[in-house]
Steps between C-alpha positions, in 0.01 A plus 500: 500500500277408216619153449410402893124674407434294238646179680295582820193520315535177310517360815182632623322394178622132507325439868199731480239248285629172613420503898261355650119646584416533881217663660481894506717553188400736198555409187459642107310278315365466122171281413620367154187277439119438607368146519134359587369469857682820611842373430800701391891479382684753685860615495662587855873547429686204234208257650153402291273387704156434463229682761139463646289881419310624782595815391397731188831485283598632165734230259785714395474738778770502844422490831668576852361153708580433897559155585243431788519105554745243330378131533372215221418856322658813537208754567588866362322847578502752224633863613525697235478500093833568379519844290767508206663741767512441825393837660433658875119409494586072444810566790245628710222306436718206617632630790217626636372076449810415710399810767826660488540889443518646143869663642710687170768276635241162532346612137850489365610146579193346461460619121878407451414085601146573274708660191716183510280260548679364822258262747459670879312403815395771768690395721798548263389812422424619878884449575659641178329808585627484837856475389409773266432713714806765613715386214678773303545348141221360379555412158763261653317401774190386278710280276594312822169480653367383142778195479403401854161481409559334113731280716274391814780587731382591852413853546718595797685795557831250524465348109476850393757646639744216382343537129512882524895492632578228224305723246691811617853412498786231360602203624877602540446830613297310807796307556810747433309698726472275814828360460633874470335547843597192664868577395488839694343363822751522746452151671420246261376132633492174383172518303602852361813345380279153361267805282852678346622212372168391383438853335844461350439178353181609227669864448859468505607548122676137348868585598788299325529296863113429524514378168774298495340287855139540288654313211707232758181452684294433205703264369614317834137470475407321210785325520706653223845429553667668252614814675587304770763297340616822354577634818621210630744495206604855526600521889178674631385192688654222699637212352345264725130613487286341276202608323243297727643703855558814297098496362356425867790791639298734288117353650478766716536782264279350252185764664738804600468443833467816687808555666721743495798253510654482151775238550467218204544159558879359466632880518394528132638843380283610223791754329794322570246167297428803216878547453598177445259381278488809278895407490408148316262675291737756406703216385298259373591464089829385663369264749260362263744454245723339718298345725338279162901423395498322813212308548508351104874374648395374800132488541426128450800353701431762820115351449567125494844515776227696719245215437725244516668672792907397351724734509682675161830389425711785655689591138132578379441660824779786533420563094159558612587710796790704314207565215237685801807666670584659180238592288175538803653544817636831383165631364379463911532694769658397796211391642366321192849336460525368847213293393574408204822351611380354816282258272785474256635179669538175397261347676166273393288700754563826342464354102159646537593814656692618236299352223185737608732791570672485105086403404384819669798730382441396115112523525350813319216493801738562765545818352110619394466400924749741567387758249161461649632573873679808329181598341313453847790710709500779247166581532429426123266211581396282174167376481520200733653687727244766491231286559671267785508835683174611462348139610756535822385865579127353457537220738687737746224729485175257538751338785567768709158727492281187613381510841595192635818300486486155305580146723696383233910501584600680197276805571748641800436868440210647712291706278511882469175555622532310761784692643298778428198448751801375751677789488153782482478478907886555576586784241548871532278696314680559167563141471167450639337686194685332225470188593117568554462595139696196344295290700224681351635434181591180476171457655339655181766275291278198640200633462568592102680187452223248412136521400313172400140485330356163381641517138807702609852584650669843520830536678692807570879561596706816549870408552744784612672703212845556661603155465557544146568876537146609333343849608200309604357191614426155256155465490377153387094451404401110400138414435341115403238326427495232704490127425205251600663405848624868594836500327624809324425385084875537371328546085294818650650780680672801514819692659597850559774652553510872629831621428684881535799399344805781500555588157139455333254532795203373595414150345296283497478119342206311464492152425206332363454104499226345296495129461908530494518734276737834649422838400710824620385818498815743635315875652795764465556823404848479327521168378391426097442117366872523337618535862368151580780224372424207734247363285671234463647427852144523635380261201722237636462518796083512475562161281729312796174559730286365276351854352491667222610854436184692296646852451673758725352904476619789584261789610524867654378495857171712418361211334480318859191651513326328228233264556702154421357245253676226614358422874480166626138316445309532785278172584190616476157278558354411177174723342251224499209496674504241771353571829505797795768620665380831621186670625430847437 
């Protein structure tokens, strides 16, 4: 797909100036100035440096150099002047330096690295032809090579297999596919049975039950207890549990533990909860109404007999109780009403019962809550709810495709992988090939997911696409500058996201930060800017974190492949003439 080309090599181009120099690696250069005393300012990647001549060299000319000894100065051979085309005589010239064979096959890769300017050792080299060798598709096979090269990453037969599997196929399809084998075995054991549920966890498309214990579990915890009291008031929960036992019930749950038990705490029955609080939402302009008519009558005296703890006069009492029983109680269902009239007594204890129950009834909020949980349960999610999923699916996913389980007591659920390398020795050989190629994947996951240079952070996530029922997987890019102690700069950096969304494709959104300021630049096919009307949703929401919305574009995905004015600044060391740092 074009959009994952032009991602992939973005992220080739953000590591390959920025590493460090070691010994035996060959390098482009450019000598931009001369100075006395055979001194010269050179250009080797983003970084100006200033070099001792012990060499014949041209300013304005380029120049293939080998690092041969890095100490107070960094001592550079030259190989090879660099022609405004890189051709067979400079490939050859320079392998012939290293003493390896002038191979079609060795010519090929070697003037790929040289054409784009990417840093290699021999040694580097020496293996990436190895792994070269017997491989079918090249063109692919090159572009993998090349990023492990760009990227430093060892050169071993292992790292390139899990890049080439993770290059070659999708995240779900990985995982559809080893859970579609590990449901036809016909024994299944315990750690087959921990990997289903797993599987089933990051794929398994948001039903209305998932979402319902999603949206209890979020708020159980951060301590919202709003829904709770609205079950609690409409027969779905005990009477007798309170919020504090009902939150730590839930604990467990809070990291979808990987089980394949599915029995909620206090018997909760997710539809049988649905039905009766859709039933108070059906009627709510009635219970509202109501509900106020009773609480201007008998608001204040419920609040000070329940401070005071004295009882109402019995007259006012059975008025009281005669006014619920007729104009509330009949609104209920049975459930709803058993409540309402078991805290319908006239006694001090339950004053405050029934004060939060009228409260709660003649509160607009109790109904957006349960418009919210419809919203959720329907499957069309609003933009919280949208985004409280996605954050879930991302924590599942960096949670169960690390390698080793975390001490702490929340973390329960043994990681994916790590079932993975359990089960390899004890599976058949179906099973035994799947699982070997999502371990090879998620291996390549890690390997993709971070890159660090001194000035920079780049961070890559690909979260599976059936969880929100999209053809293909989410693919999230994020790239910083970073601050003076390490941290990523929050006022300079950008996000991706790599979309194929249903009805308009393949999209892509990238988000540009520059000293707070927010630009959006949408990369689609069928969209137009008159299609964008969230302007102002995304201007408020920029403003409550302290940024400011600059503009938002939209652009046809051909135009991906435009140089981009607006990259971040590199740090680059300052043109003035100071000292040596090289020797040529």
């Amino acid at each position: 797909m074009r959009v994952n080309d032009v991602i992939n090599k973005q992220s080739v181009k953000l590591n390959d100036t920025q590493n460090k120099l070691r010994p035996g690696q060959i390098i482009q250069g450019n000598i931009l100035k001369l100075y006395p005393n055979n001194k010269a300012r050179i250009q080797l990647g983003t970084m100006k440096l200033t070099a001792q001549l012990e060499a014949a060299l041209t300013i304005g000319k380029k120049y293939f150099f080998q690092v041969e000894k890095v100490d107070d100065v960094i001592h550079l051979k030259v190989l090879h002047e660099v022609a405004k085309k890189v051709g067979q005589e400079t490939v050859k010239n320079i392998l012939h330096q290293l003493n390896l064979p002038p191979t079609k096959a060795n010519m090929q890769f070697v003037q790929l690295l040289l054409n784009e300017r990417i840093p290699f050792t021999k040694e580097q080299l020496m293996n990436a032809l190895d792994i070269l060798k017997g491989q079918k598709s090249r063109s692919e096979v090159h572009f993998i090579l090349k990023q492990m090269v760009a990227n430093q990453l060892p050169m071993t037969e292992a790292v390139f297999q899990s890049l080439h599997i993770k290059a070659g196929s999708n995240f779900t399809d990985q995982l559809l596919g080893l859970l579609h084998q590990l449901e036809k075995a016909q024994h299944s054991s315990p750690l087959m049975n921990q990997l289903k549920e797993g599987i089933k966890q990051i794929t398994d498309p948001i039903t209305m039950d998932r979402a319902f214990i999603n949206q209890i579990k979020q708020d159980a915890e951060s301590s919202q207890t709003l829904l709770f009291r609205i079950l609690k008031a409409s027969g779905a929960i005990n009477q007798q549990i309170t919020f504090s036992t009902w939150k730590s019930s839930w604990e467990p749950f809070l990291n979808d533990q990987l089980s394949t038990e599915r029995t909620y705490p206090h018997s909760f029955n997710t539809r049988f909860a649905l039905e009766q609080i859709n039933h108070l939402h059906k009627n709510r302009v009635v219970l509202i109404q109501e509900a106020k008519k009773i609480l201007t009558q008998w608001g204040v005296t419920l609040k000070s007999k329940a401070h005071d703890n004295n009882m109402i006069s019995e007259q006012q009492f059975s008025s009281l109780h005669q006014n619920i029983k007729n104009n509330i109680v009949p609104i209920l269902t049975q459930y709803q009403q058993q409540h309402m009239l078991s805290i319908t007594e006239n006694k001090p204890s339950l004053y405050s019962n029934l004060l939060s129950l009228l409260q709660m009834y003649s509160n607009t909020e109790t109904y957006k809550q349960i418009e919210h949980v419809q919203s959720v349960t329907s499957g069309q999610m609003d933009t919280n709810t949208v985004k409280d999923q996605f954050l879930a699916l991302m924590k599942q996913v960096v949670h169960l495709t690390r390698t080793i389980p975390q001490t702490d007591t929340q973390a329960i659920d043994p990681p994916i992988k790590s079932i993975l390398m359990q089960l390899l020795p004890h599976s058949d050989s179906l099973v035994h090939d799947r699982a070997h190629q999502l371990l090879h994947f998620i291996n390549g996951l890690q390997i993709d997911s971070v890159q660090e240079t001194n000035h920079f952070i780049q961070a890559s996530l690909l979260l599976p696409g059936e969880k929100f029922s999209l053809n293909k997987d989410l693919q999230f890019e994020f790239e910083s500058k970073k601050t003076p102690d390490g941290k990523i700069d929050p006022n300079f950096c950008r996000i991706l996201f790599v979309l194929e969304l249903n009805m308009i494709k393949d999209t892509i959104i990238d988000m540009s930060i520059q000293k707070r300021f927010v630009t959006v630049t949408i990369f689609n096919d069928y969209l137009t800017q008159e299609d964008v009307r969230l302007q102002s949703v995304l201007k408020k929401g920029m403003e409550s974190l302290d940024y400011q919305m600059s503009n938002i574009t939209v652009k046809p995905l051909h135009e991906l492949n435009r140089p981009s004015k607006k990259t971040l600044d590199v740090t680059r060391a300052p043109d003035s003439y100071k000292g040596v740092d090289y020797r040529i």
